[in-house]
C-alpha positions in Angstrom: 0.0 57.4 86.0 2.6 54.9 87.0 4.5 53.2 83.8 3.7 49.7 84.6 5.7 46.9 82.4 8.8 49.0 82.2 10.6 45.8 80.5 8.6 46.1 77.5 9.5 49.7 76.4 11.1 50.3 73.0 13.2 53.3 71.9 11.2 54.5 69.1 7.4 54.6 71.9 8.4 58.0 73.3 6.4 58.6 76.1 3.3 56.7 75.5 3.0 55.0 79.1 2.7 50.6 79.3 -0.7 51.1 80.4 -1.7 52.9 77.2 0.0 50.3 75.3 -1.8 47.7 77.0 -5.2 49.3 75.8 -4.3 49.4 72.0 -3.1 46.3 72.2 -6.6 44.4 73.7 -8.0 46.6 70.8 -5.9 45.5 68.4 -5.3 41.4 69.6 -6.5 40.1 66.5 -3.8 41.7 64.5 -1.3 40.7 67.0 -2.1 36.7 66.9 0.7 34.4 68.2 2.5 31.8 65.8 2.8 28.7 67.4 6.4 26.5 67.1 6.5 25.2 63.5 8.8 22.0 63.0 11.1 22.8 65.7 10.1 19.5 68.4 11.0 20.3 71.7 11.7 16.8 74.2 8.5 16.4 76.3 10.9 15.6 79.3 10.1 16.4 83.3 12.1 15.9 86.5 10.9 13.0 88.3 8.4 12.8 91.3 7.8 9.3 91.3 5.9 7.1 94.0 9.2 4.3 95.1 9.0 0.9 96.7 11.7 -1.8 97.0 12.0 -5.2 96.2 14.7 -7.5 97.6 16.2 -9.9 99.3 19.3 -10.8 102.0 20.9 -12.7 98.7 20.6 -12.7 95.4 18.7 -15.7 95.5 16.2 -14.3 97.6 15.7 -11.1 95.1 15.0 -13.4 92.5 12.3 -15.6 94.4 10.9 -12.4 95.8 10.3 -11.1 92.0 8.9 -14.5 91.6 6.6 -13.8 94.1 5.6 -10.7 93.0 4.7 -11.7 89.4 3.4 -15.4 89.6 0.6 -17.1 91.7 1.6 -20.2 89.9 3.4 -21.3 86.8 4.0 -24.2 85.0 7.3 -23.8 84.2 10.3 -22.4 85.8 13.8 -21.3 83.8 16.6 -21.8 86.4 19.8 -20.2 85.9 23.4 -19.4 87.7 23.5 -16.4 90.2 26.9 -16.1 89.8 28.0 -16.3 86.0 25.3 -14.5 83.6 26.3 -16.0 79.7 23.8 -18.5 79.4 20.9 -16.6 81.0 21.3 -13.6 78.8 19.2 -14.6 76.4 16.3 -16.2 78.2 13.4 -13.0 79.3 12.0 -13.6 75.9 11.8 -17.2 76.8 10.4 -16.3 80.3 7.6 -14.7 78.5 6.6 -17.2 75.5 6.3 -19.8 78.6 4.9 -17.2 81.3 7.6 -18.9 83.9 9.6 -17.0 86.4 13.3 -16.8 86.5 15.0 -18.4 89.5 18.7 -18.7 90.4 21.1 -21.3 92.0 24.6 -21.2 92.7 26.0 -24.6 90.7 27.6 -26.8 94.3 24.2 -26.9 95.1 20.5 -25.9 94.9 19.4 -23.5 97.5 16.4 -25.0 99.7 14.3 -21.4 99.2 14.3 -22.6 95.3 13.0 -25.6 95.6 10.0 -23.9 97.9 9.2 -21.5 95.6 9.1 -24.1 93.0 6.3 -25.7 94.8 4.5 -22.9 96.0 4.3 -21.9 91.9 3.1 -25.5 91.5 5.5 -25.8 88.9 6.3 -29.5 87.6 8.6 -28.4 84.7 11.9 -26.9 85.6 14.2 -25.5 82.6 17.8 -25.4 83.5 19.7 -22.9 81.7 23.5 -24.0 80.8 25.4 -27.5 80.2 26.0 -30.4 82.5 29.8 -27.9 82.6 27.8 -25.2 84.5 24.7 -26.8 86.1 25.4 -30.4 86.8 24.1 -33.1 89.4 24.4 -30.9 92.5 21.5 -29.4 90.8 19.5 -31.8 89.2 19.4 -34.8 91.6 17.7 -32.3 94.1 15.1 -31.4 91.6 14.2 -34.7 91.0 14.4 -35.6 94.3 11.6 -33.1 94.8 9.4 -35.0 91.8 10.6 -32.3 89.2 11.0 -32.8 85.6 13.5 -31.3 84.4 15.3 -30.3 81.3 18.5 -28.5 79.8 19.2 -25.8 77.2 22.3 -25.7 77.0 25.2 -25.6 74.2 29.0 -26.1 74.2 28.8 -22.2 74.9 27.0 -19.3 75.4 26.5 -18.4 71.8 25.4 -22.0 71.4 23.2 -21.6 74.4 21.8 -18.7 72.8 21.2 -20.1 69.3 18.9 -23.0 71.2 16.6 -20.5 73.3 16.2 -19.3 69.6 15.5 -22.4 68.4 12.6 -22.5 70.6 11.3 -19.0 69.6 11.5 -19.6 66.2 11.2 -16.6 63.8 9.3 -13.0 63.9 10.6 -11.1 61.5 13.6 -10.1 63.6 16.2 -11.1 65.0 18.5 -9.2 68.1 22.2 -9.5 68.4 23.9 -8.2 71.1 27.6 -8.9 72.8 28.1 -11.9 74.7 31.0 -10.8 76.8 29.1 -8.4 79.2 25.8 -8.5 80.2 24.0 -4.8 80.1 23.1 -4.7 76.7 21.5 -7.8 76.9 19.6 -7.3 79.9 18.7 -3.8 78.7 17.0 -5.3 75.7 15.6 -8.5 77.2 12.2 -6.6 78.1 12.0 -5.4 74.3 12.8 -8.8 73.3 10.1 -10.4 75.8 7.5 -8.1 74.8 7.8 -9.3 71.0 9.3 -13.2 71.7 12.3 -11.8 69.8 15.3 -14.2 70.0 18.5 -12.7 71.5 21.7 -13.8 69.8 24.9 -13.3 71.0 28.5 -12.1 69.3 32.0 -11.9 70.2 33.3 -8.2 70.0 35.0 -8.7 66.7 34.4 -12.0 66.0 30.4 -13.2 65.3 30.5 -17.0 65.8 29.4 -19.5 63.9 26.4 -20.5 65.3 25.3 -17.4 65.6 26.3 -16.5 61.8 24.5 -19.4 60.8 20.9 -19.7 62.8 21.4 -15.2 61.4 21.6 -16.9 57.5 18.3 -19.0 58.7 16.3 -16.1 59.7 16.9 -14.1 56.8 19.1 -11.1 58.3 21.3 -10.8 55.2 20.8 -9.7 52.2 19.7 -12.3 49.2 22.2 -13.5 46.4 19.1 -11.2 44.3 20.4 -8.5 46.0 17.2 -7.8 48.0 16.9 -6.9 51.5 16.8 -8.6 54.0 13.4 -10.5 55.0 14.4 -10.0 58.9 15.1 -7.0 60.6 18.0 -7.1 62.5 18.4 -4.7 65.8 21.9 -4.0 67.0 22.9 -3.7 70.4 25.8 -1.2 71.9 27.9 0.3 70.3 30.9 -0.2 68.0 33.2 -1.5 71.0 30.5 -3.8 71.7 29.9 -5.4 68.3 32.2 -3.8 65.5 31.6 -3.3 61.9 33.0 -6.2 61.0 30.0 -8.6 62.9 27.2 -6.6 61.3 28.9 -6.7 58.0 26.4 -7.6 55.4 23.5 -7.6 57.8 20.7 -5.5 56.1 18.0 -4.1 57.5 19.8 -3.1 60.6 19.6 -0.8 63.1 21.9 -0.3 66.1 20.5 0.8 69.1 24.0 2.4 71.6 25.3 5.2 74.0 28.3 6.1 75.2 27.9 3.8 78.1 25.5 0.7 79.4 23.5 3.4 80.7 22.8 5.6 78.0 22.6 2.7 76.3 19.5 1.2 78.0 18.2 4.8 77.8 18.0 4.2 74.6 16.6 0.9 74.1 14.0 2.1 76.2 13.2 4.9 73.9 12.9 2.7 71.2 10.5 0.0 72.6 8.3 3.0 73.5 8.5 4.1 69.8 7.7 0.4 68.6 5.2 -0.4 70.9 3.4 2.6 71.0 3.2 2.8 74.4 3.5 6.9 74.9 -0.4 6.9 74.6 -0.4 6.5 77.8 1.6 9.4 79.0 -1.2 11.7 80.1 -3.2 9.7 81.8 -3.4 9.0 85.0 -2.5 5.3 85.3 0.4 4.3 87.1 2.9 3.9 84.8 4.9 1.0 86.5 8.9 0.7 85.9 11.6 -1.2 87.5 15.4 0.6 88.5 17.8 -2.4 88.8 21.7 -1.5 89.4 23.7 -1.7 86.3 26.7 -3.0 87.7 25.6 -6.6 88.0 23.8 -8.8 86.3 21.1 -11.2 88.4 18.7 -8.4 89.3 18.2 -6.9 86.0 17.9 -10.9 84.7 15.1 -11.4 87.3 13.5 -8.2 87.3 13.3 -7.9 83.3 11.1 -10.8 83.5 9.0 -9.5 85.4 8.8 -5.8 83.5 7.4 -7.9 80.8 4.9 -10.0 82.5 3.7 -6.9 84.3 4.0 -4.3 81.2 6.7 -2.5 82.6 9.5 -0.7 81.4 13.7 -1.4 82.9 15.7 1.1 83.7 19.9 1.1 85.0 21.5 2.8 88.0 24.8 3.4 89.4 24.9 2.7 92.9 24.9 6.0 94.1 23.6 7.8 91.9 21.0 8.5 88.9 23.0 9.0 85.2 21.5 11.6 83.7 20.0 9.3 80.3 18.4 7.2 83.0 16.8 10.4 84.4 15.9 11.5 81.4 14.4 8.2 79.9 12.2 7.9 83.3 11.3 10.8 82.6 9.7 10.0 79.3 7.9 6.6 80.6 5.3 8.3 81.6 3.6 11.3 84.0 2.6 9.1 87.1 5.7 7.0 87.6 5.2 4.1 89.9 9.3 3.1 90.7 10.0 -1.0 91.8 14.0 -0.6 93.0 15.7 -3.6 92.9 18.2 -4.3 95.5 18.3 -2.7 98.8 20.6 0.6 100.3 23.8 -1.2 99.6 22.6 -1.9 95.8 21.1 1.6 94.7 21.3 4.0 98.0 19.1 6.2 99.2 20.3 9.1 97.6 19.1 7.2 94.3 15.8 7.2 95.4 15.5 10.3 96.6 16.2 11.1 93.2 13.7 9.4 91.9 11.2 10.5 94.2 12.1 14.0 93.3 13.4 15.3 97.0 16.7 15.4 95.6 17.4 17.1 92.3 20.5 15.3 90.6 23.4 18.3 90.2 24.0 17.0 87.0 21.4 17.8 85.0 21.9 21.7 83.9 25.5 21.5 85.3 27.6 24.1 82.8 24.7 26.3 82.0 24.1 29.7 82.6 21.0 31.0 83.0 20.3 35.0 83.6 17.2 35.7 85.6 15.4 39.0 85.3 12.9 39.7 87.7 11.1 42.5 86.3 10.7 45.8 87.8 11.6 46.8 91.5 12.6 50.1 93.4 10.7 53.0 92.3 9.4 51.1 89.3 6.4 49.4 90.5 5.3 47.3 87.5 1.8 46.7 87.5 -0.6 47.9 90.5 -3.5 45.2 91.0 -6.7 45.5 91.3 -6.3 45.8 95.4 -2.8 47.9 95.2 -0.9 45.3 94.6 2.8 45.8 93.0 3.8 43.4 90.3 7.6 43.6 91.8 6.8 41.8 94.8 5.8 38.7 92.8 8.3 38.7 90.4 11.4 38.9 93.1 10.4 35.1 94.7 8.8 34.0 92.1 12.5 34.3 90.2 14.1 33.6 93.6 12.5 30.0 93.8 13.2 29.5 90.1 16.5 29.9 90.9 17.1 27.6 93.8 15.7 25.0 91.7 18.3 26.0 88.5 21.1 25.4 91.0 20.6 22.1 92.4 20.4 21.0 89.2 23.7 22.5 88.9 23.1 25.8 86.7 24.7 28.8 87.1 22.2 31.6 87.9 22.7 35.2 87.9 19.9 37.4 88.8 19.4 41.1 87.2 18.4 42.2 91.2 18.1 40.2 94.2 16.4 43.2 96.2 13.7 45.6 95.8 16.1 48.3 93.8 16.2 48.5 90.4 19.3 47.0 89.0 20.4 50.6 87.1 20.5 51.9 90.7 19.6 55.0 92.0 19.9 56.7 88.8 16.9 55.2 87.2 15.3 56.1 83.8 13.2 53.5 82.1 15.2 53.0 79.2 18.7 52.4 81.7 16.9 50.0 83.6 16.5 47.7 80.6 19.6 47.9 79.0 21.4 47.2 82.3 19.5 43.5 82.6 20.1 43.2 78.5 24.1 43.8 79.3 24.5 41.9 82.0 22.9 39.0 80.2 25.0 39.8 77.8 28.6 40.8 79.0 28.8 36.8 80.8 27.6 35.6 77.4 24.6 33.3 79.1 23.2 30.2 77.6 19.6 31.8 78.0 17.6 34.6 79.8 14.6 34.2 81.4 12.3 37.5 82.6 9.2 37.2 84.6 6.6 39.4 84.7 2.9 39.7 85.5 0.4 41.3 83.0 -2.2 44.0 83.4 -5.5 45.1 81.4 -8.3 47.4 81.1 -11.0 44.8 81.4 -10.3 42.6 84.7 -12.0 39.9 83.1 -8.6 39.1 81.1 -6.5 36.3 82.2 -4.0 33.5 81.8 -0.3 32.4 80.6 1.7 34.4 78.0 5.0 33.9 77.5 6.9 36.3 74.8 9.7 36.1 72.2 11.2 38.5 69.8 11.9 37.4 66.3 14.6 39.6 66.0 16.8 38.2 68.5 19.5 36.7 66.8 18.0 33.0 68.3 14.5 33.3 67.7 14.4 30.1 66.6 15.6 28.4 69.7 14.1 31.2 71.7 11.0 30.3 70.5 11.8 26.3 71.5 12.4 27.0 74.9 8.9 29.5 74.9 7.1 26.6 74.0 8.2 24.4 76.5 8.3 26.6 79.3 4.7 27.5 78.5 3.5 24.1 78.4 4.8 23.2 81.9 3.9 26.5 83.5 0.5 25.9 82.2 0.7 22.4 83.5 1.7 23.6 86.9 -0.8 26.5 87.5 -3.9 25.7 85.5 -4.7 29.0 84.0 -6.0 30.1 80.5 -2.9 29.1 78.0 -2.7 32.1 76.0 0.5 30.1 74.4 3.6 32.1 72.9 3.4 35.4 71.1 6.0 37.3 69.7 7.1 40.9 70.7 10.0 43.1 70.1 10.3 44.1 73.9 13.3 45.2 75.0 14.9 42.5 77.2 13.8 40.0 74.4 14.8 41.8 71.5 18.2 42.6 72.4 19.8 40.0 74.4 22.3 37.3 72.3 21.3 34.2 73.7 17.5 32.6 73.7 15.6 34.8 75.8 11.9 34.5 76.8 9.4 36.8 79.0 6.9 35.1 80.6 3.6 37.1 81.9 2.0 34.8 85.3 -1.6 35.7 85.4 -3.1 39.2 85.2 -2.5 41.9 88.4 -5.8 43.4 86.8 -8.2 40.4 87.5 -8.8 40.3 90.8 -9.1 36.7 91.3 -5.7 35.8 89.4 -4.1 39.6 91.7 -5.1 37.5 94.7 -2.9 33.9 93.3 -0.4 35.1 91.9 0.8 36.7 95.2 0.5 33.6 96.9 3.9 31.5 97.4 1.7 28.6 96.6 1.4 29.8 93.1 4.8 31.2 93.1 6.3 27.6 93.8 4.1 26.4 91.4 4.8 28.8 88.7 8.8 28.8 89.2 8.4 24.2 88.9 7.0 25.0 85.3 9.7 27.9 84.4 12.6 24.8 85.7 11.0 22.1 84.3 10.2 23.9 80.9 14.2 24.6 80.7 14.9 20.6 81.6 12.6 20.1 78.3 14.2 22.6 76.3 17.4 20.8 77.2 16.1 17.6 76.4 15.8 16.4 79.6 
């Protein structure tokens, strides 16, 4: 009798073959029940495979009456603003939404003709010029009523001012936004948050808060009362401490800030949050579209534009760099939902095609495992057969590209792989005993001091009726704990991936698991013994399928 599942031997089973093993332990499953993962919450996070279109024009003028276009058969009201200076259209998505009017944009000598067009086709009477006579004067305004539009102006002595008025207009929710004034990404980042609820956006200084702003903060209630109680409006926080320092939120209570380390991470973020506020993860596993716009983070009219729309279409905003997806905006897109339906802003020359491949999924960012490594161990090979099938298969010949397609994935998302054998030979050599084979993959796991080990395997019973997904940990590996995190994940999105019987994550004291340092796992695809399962798992269809699951369960474990 061959000894099949050589990987699971331990030194005190003699001679007692796998096989045999295998029998007691069908006999004896109930005493062998698998805990599942108790408080330790492993990211529900997956690469992106998203369907893309664009959404642009030659100018940015054109972008913005293209959004237009997209979002509004009519409207009574449009909010105009510069396309070249952003402070006193920071604030206005929220305002955008209370009024259910599009955004357009102008440059201030004079009004381009395309506006005014789209004005009319929205059948808009009522136009709403963002800014003071300063910023938007008569080169604008004599064309609008030129074309029989009404028009009127919010618009302070500055942009805090300007701010304060959109505010005005809100009036109170129960919170209040404040965000820097200087730049525009936190804004923007927040605006679809803010249009969602009809928060008002108030804007600070970096060290300084204004007056206006201090004040209309007093009238909603964000500071604490001369009782000493709390607050009566919640006050959100946007960017970090070099965005609005201690010394602006000082005696705000009831606040929470909302940063990264960058405007990206930031709006990573912020998008995290309105998912947790809104509730809108419920509709995750569905299969609905889930419909989110990509906007380049590096100016400032697209994301202005296109956040009003993300609101008016129940939408979630998301920041690029030109040439490439950050890693927190992979991540968060990731999150939004299973069936991504991507709207990129801007043509090639604003977020390039490499970005989109990225989201699509062809290209997997080299980022996102970069400075991990990851051991391999396809199990068996050489002399040691693993499993037979039911129709002579050998459980080595799966394991080999199933961990050979793993790996191709790992490293174009930048990991460092090493593989226990990368040929049928065993990787003890020609010297093989059972018990050498398995502390060879344990010491080269081991002796590079990887971040996490990874064995695949396929399983084998007495009754070909048994089937399914098991992936194994040891409790006395020195991280269990996280071991058992990165089980967990990996057999959720196997399962996912292949659609067979999820008999979820048991623990074992096999060899390979037991003994490396680092969190290892050993994950059984599907059962040699059952015919049906014998004949898929040898497929390179499942294979491909099976190795997705393995990569994306380590992008969850990560927290990607």
């Amino acid at each position: 009798m061959n000894s099949v599942e050589s990987h699971k031997i331990m030194p005190n089973q003699g001679g007692i073959s796998v096989w045999q093993r295998k029998v007691k332990w069908g006999i004896l499953l109930a005493a062998f029940l698998a805990l599942w993962l108790g408080s330790q919450a492993v990211t529900q996070a997956a690469p992106l495979s998203a369907q893309v279109t664009r959404i642009y024009g030659q100018t940015r003028i054109e972008t913005a009456i293209q959004i237009s276009q997209e979002g509004w058969k009519s409207a009574q009201t449009v909010l105009l603003a510069r396309a070249d200076d952003f402070p006193d259209s920071l604030v206005s998505v929220p305002l955008s939404k209370r009024l259910d009017a599009p955004i357009l944009l102008t440059y201030p000598a004079e009004i381009d003709p395309g506006v005014i067009e789209e004005i009319k086709r929205l059948g808009a009477e009522h136009v709403i010029i963002l800014g003071g006579a300063g910023v938007m004067g008569e080169q604008i305004t004599k064309p609008l009523e030129n074309a029989g539009l009404r028009w009127e102006r919010i618009g302070g002595k500055d942009r805090y001012d300007t701010a304060v008025q959109v505010a005005e207009r809100l009036g109170g929710n129960g919170q209040v936004i404040l965000t820097n004034g200087e730049n525009f990404p936190d804004a923007l980042a927040i605006g679809p948050y803010a249009g969602f609820t009809e928060t008002p956006i108030l804007l600070t200084a970096s060290n300084v808060l204004p007056e206006v702003t201090h004040k209309m903060l007093q009238e909603y209630g964000a500071y604490s009362l001369d009782n000493g109680a709390e607050a009566v409006a919640k006050t959100y926080v946007i960017g970090g401490e070099g965005a609005v320092s201690p010394a602006v939120v000082e005696g705000l209570s009831g606040m929470t800030r909302i940063a990264g380390k960058d405007r990206y991470e930031t709006a990573a973020q912020v998008q995290w949050f309105t998912q947790e506020q809104l509730g809108r993860d419920e509709e995750q596993n569905t299969d609905k579209l889930q419909k989110i716009f990509l906007v380049t983070g590096r100016n400032f009219p697209d994301a202005l534009v296109a956040g009003a729309l993300a609101v008016k279409q129940n939408a979630f905003l998301f920041m690029s760099e030109q040439d490439k997806l950050p890693v927190m905006t992979y991540s968060a897109m990731g999150n939004a939902g299973e069936n991504l339906w991507v709207v990129m802003v801007g043509s090639q020359a604003v977020l390039s095609s490499d970005v989109q491949s990225m989201v699509e999924g062809t290209l997997i960012p080299p980022y996102l495992l970069a400075g991990l490594t990851i051991v391999l161990d396809p199990g068996h090979g050489g002399k040691d057969t693993g499993a037979i099938g039911a129709s002579g298969m050998y459980e080595k010949n799966n394991t080999l590209p199933t961990a050979q397609y793993v790996a191709d994935l790992l490293r174009q998302a930048g990991a460092k792989v090493v593989m226990t054998r990368t040929s049928d030979v065993a990787p003890c050599g020609s010297n093989y005993t059972e018990l050498k084979d398995l502390q060879t993959r344990v010491n080269i796991a081991n002796q590079i001091n990887a971040d996490l080990f990874v064995s695949i395997h396929n399983d084998s019973f007495s009754n070909p009726e048994a089937g399914g997904i098991t992936t194994y940990i040891s409790d006395q590996n020195t991280q269990a704990a996280k071991a058992r995190a990165l089980a967990t994940a990996v057999q959720q999105e196997v399962i996912k991936q292949v659609k067979l019987q999820d008999r979820k994550v048991k623990s074992s004291n096999f060899y390979v698991v037991k003994n490396t340092t680092m969190p290892a796992i050993l994950i059984e695809l599907g059962f040699m013994s059952n015919p049906t399962e014998e004949k898929l798992i040898s497929s390179s269809d499942f294979q491909k399928k099976a190795a997705m699951g393995i990569y994306r369960g380590i992008l969850s474990y990560q927290g990607i």
